[in-house]
LORO-359044 format. One record per residue (C-alpha): residue number from 1; residue in three letters; chain; x negated, y, z. Coordinates in Angstrom, 1 decimal, always signed. Layout:
residues N
[mimi NUM; 'ALA'; 'A'; [X; Y; Z]]
...
//
This chain:
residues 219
[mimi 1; 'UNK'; 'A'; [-4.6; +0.2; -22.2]]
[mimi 2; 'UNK'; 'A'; [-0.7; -0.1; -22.4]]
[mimi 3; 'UNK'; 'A'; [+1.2; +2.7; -21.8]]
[mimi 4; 'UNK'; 'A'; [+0.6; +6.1; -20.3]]
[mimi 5; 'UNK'; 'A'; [+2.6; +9.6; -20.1]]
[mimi 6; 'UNK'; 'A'; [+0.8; +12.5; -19.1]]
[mimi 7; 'UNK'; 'A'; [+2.9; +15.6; -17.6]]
[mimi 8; 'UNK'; 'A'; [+3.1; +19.2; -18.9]]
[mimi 9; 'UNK'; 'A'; [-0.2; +21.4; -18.1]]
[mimi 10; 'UNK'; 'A'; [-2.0; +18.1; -17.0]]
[mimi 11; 'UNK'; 'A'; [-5.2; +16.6; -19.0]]
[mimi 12; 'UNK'; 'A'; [-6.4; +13.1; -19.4]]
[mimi 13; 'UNK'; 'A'; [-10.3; +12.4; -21.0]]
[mimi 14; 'UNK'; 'A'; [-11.4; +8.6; -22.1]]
[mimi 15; 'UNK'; 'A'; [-14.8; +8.5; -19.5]]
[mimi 16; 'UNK'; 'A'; [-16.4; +5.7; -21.6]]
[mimi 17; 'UNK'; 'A'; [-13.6; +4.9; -24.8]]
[mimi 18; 'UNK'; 'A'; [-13.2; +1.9; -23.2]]
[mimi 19; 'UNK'; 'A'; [-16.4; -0.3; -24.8]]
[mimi 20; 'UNK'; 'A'; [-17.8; -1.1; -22.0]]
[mimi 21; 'UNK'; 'A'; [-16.9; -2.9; -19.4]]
[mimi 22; 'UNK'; 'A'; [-14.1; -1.4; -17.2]]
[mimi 23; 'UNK'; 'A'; [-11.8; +1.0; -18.7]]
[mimi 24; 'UNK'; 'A'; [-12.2; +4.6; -17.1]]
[mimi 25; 'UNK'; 'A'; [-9.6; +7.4; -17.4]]
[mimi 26; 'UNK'; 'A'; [-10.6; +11.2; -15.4]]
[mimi 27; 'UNK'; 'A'; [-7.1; +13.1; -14.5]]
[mimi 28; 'UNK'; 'A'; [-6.3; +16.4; -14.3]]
[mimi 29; 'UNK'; 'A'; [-3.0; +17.1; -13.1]]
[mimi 30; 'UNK'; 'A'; [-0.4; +14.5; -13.3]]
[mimi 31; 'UNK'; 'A'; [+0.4; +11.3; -15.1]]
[mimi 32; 'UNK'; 'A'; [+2.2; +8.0; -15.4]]
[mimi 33; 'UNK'; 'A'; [+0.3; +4.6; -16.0]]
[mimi 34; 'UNK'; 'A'; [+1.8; +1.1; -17.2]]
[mimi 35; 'UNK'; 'A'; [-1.8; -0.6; -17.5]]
[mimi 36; 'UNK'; 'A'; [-2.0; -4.3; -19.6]]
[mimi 37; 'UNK'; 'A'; [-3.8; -7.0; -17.5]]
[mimi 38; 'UNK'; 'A'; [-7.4; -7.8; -18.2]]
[mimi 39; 'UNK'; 'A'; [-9.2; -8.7; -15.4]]
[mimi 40; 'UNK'; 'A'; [-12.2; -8.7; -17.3]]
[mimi 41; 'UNK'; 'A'; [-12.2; -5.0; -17.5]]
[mimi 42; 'UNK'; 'A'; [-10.6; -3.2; -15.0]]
[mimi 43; 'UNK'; 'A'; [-8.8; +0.2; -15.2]]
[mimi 44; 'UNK'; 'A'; [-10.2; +3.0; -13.1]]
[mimi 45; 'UNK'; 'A'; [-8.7; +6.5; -12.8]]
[mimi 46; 'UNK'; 'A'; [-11.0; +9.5; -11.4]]
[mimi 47; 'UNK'; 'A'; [-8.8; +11.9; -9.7]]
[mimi 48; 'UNK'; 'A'; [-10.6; +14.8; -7.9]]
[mimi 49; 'UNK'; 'A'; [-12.9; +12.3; -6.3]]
[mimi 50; 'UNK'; 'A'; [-10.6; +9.8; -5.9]]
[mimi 51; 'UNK'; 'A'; [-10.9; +6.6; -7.8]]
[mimi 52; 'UNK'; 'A'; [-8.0; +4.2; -8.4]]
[mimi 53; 'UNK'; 'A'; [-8.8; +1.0; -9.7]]
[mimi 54; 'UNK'; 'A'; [-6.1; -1.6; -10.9]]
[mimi 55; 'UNK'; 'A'; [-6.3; -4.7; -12.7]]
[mimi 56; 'UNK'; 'A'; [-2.3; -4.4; -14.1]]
[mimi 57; 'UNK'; 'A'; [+0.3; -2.5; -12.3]]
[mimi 58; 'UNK'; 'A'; [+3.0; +0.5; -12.9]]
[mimi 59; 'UNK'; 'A'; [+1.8; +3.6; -11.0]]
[mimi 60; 'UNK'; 'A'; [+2.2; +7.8; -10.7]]
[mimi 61; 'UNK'; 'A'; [-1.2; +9.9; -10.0]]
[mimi 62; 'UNK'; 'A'; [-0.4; +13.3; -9.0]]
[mimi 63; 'UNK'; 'A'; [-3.9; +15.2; -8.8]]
[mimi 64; 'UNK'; 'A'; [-3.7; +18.6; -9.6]]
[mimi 65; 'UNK'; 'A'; [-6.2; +20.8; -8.4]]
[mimi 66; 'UNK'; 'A'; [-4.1; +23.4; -6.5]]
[mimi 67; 'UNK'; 'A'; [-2.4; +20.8; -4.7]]
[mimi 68; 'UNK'; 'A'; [-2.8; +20.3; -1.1]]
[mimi 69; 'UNK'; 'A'; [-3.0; +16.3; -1.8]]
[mimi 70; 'UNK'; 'A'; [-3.5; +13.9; -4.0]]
[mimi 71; 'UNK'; 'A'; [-0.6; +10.9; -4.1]]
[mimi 72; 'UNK'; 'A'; [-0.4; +7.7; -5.8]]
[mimi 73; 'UNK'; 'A'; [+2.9; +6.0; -6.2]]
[mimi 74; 'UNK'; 'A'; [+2.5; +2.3; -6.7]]
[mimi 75; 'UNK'; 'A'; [+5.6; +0.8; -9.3]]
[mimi 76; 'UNK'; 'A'; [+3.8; -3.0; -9.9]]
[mimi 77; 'UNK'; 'A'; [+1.2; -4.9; -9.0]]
[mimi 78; 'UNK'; 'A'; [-1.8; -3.9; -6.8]]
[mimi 79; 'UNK'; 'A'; [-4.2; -0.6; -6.9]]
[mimi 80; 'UNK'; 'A'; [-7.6; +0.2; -4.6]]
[mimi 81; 'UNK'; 'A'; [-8.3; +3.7; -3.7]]
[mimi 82; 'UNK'; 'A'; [-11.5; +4.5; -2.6]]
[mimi 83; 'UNK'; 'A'; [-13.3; +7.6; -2.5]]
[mimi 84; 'UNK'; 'A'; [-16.3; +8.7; -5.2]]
[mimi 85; 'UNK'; 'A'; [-18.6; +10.7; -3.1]]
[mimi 86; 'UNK'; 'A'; [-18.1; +8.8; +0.5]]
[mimi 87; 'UNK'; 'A'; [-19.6; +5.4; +0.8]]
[mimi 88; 'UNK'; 'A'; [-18.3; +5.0; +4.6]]
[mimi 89; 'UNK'; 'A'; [-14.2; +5.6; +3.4]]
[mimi 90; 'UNK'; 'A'; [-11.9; +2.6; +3.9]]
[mimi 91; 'UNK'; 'A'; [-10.7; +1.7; +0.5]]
[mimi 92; 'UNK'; 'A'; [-7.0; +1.7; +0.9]]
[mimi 93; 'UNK'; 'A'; [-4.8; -1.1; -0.9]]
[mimi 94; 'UNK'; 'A'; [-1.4; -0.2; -2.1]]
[mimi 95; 'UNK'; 'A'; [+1.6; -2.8; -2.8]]
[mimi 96; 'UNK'; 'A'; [+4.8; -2.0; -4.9]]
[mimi 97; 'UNK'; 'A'; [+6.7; +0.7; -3.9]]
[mimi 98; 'UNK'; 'A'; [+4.4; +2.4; -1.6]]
[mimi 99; 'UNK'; 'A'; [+3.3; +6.0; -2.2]]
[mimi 100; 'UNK'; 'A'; [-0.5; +7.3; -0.4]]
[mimi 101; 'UNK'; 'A'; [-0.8; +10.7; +0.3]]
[mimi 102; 'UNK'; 'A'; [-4.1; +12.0; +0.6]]
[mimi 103; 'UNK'; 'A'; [-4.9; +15.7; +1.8]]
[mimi 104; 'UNK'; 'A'; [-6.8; +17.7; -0.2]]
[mimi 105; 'UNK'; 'A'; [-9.6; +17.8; +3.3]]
[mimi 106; 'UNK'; 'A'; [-10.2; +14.2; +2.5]]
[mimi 107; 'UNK'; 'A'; [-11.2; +15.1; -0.9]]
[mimi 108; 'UNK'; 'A'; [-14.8; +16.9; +0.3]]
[mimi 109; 'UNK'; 'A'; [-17.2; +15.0; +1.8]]
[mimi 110; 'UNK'; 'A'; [-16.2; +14.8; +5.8]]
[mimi 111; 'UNK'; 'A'; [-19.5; +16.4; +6.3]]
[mimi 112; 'UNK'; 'A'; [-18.9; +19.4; +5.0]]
[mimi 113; 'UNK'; 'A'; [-15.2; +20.1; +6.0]]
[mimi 114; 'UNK'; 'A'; [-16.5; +18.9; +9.9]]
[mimi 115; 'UNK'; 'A'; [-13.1; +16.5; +9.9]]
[mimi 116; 'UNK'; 'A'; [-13.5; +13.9; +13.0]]
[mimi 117; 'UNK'; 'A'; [-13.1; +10.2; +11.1]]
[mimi 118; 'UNK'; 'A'; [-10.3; +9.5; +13.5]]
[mimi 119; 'UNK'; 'A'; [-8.1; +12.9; +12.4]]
[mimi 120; 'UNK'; 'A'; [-8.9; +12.0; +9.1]]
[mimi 121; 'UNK'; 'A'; [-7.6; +8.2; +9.1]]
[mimi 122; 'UNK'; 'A'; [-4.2; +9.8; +11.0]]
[mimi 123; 'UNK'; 'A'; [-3.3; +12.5; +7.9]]
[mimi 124; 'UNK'; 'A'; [-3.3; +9.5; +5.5]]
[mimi 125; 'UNK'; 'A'; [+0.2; +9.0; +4.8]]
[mimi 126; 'UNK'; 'A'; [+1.5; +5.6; +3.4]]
[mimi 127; 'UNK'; 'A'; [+5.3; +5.5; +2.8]]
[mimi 128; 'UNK'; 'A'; [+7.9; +3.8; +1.1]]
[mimi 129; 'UNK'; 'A'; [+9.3; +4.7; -2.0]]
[mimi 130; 'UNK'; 'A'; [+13.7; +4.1; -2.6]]
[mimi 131; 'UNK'; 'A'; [+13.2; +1.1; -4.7]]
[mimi 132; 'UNK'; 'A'; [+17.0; +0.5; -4.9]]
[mimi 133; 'UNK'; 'A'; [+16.8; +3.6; -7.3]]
[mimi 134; 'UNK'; 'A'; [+16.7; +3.3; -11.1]]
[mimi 135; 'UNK'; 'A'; [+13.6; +4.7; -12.7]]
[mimi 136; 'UNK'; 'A'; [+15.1; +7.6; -13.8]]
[mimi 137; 'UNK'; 'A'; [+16.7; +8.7; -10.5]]
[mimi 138; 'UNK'; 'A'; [+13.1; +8.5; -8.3]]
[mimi 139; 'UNK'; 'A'; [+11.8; +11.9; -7.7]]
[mimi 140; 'UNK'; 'A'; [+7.9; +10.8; -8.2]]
[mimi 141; 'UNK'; 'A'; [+8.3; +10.4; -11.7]]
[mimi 142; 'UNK'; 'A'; [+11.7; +12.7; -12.8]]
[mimi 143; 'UNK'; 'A'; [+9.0; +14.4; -14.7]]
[mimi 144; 'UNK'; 'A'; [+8.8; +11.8; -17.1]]
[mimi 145; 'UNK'; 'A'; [+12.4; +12.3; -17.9]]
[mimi 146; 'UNK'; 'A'; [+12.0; +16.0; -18.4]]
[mimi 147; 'UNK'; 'A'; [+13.3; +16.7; -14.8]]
[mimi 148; 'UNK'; 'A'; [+11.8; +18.9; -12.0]]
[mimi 149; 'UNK'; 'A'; [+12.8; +17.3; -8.7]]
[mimi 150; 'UNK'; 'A'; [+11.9; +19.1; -5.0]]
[mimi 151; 'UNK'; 'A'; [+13.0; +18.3; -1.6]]
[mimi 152; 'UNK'; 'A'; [+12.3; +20.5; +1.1]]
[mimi 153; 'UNK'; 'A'; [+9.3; +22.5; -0.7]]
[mimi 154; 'UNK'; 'A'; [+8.6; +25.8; +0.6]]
[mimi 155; 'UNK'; 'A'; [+8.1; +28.3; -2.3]]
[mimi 156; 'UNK'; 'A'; [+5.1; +28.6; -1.8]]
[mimi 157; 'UNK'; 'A'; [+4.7; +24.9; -2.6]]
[mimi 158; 'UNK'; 'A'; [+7.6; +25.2; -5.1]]
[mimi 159; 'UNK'; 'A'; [+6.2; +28.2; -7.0]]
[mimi 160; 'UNK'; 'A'; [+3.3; +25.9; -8.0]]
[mimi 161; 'UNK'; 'A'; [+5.5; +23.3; -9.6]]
[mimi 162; 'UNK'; 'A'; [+7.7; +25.8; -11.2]]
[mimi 163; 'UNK'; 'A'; [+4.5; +27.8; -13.0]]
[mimi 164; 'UNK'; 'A'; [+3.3; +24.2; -14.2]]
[mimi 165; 'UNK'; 'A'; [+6.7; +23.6; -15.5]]
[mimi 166; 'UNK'; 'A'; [+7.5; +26.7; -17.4]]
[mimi 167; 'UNK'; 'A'; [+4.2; +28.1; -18.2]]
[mimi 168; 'UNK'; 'A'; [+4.7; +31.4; -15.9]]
[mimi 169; 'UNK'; 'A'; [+2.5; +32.7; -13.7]]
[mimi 170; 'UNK'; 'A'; [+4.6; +33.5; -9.9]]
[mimi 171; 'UNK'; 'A'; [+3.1; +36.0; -7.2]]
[mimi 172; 'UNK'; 'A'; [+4.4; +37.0; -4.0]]
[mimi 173; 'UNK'; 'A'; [+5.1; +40.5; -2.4]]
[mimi 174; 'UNK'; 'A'; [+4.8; +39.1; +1.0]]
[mimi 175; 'UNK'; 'A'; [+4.2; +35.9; +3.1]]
[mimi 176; 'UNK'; 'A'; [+7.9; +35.9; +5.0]]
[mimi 177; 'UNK'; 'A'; [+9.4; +34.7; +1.3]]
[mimi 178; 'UNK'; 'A'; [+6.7; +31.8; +0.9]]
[mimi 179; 'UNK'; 'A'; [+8.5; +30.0; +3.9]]
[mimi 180; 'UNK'; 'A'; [+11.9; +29.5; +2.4]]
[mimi 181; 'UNK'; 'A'; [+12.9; +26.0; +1.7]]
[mimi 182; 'UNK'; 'A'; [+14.5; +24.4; -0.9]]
[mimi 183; 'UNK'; 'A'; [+16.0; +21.5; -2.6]]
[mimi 184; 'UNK'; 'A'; [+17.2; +20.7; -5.7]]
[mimi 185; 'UNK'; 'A'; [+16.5; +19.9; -9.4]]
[mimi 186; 'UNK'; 'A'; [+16.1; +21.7; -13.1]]
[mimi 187; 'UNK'; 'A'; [+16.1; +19.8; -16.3]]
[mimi 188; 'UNK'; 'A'; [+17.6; +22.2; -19.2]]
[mimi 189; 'UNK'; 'A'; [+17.3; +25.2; -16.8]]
[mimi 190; 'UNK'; 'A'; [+16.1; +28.4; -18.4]]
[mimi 191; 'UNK'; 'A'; [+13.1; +29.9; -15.6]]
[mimi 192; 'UNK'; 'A'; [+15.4; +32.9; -14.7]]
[mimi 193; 'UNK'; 'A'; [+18.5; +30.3; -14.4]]
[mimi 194; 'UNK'; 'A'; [+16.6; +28.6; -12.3]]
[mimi 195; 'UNK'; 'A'; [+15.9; +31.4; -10.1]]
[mimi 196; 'UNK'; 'A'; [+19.2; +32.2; -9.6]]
[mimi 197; 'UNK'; 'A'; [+20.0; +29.1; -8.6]]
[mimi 198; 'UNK'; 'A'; [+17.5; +29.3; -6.0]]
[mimi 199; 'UNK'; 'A'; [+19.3; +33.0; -4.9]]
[mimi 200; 'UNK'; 'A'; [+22.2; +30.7; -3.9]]
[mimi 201; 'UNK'; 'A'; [+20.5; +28.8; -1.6]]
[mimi 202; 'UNK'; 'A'; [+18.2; +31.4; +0.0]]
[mimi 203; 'UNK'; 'A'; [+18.2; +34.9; -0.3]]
[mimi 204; 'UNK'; 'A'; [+15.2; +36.8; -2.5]]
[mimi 205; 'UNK'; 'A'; [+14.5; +39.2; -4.7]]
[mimi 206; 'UNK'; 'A'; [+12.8; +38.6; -8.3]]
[mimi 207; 'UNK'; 'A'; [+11.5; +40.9; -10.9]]
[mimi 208; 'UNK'; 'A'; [+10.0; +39.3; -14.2]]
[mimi 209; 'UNK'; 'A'; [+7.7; +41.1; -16.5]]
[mimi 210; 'UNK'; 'A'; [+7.1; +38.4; -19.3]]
[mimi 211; 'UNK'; 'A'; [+5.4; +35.5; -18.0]]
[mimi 212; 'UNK'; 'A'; [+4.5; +37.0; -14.5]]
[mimi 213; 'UNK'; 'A'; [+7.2; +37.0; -11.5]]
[mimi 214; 'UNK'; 'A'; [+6.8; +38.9; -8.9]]
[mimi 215; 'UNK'; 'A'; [+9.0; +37.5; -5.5]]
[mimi 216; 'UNK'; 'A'; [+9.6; +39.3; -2.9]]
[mimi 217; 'UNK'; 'A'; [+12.1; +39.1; +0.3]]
[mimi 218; 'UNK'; 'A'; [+15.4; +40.4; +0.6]]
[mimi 219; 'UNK'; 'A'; [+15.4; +43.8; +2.6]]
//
């Protein structure tokens, strides 16, 4: 297959041990993909009904199932993304350096979420990635360098990546302290260093109890 890194909390299963014909990969979470080139047998990952098929190419899935969205960051060569359960979505082709965001909505057949095709086809988002940035500086895959990047998540959004990355679980005393934003980055960071750092950007209150935090806004 050539290489592949897969991210703390995340799961990758082998759909068919590669002896037949393509080579299938199903995701859970979050993981990094440098695929050889056979274009006998392409490489498909399944990502919560998402399927991303490459003949050889660099490329970041982030699929976890809490997410809002799914995104693919494309590194080299080409990738397809089409949709498992919906025969009528556009398969989208991505070129190097482009990142797709897909919102969770898209994820469930249109049918059943009652999205109109046009709204749906607007809340794709395909940008550009900072290619001028080494590797090891681009947020989409700090992870892989045992760095936990975030630009302008609320902590709601935040929380989530902060439970995945030190195993904690993180509730809320009250919506107001979900809609703080931050930015910023942990790599050696203890969890409670970390939430002091946060303290210096926005004002909260914490109280930890083992694993568990409880947030809670400043009174």
């Amino acid at each position: 297959m050539g290489q592949s890194l897969v991210e703390r909390g995340s799961e990758l299963f082998y759909e068919n041990d590669f002896k037949g014909n393509t080579r299938e990969v199903r995701l859970k979470g979050e993981a990094f993909f440098d695929v050889k080139k056979n274009p006998d047998r392409p490489f498909i990952v399944h990502a919560n009904n998402i399927d991303i098929k490459v003949l050889g190419t660099a490329f970041n899935v982030k699929a976890y199932q809490d997410d809002e969205n799914v995104e693919t960051t494309l590194y080299r060569g080409l990738v397809n993304v089409s949709k498992s359960d919906d025969n009528s979505f556009q398969p989208i082709l991505l070129y190097p350096n482009q990142k797709l965001i897909l919102p969770r909505a898209i994820h469930s057949k249109i049918e059943t979420v009652k999205v109109a095709a046009a709204s749906v086809k607007n809340s794709i988002i395909i940008k550009q990635i900072d290619s001028t940035k080494a590797e090891p500086l681009r947020i989409e895959t700090a992870w892989i360098y045992n760095r936990l990047e975030f630009r302008g998540d609320d902590f709601a959004t935040l929380a989530s990546k902060l439970e995945r990355w030190y195993n904690v679980k993180i509730n809320f005393g009250d919506t107001q302290v979900q809609k703080l934003n931050f930015n910023g980055s942990f790599e050696k960071e203890t969890v409670e260093q970390a939430l002091k750092a946060l303290k210096t950007a926005n004002s909260f209150n914490y109280k930890m109890n083992n694993n568990e935090i409880l947030i809670s806004s400043s009174k």
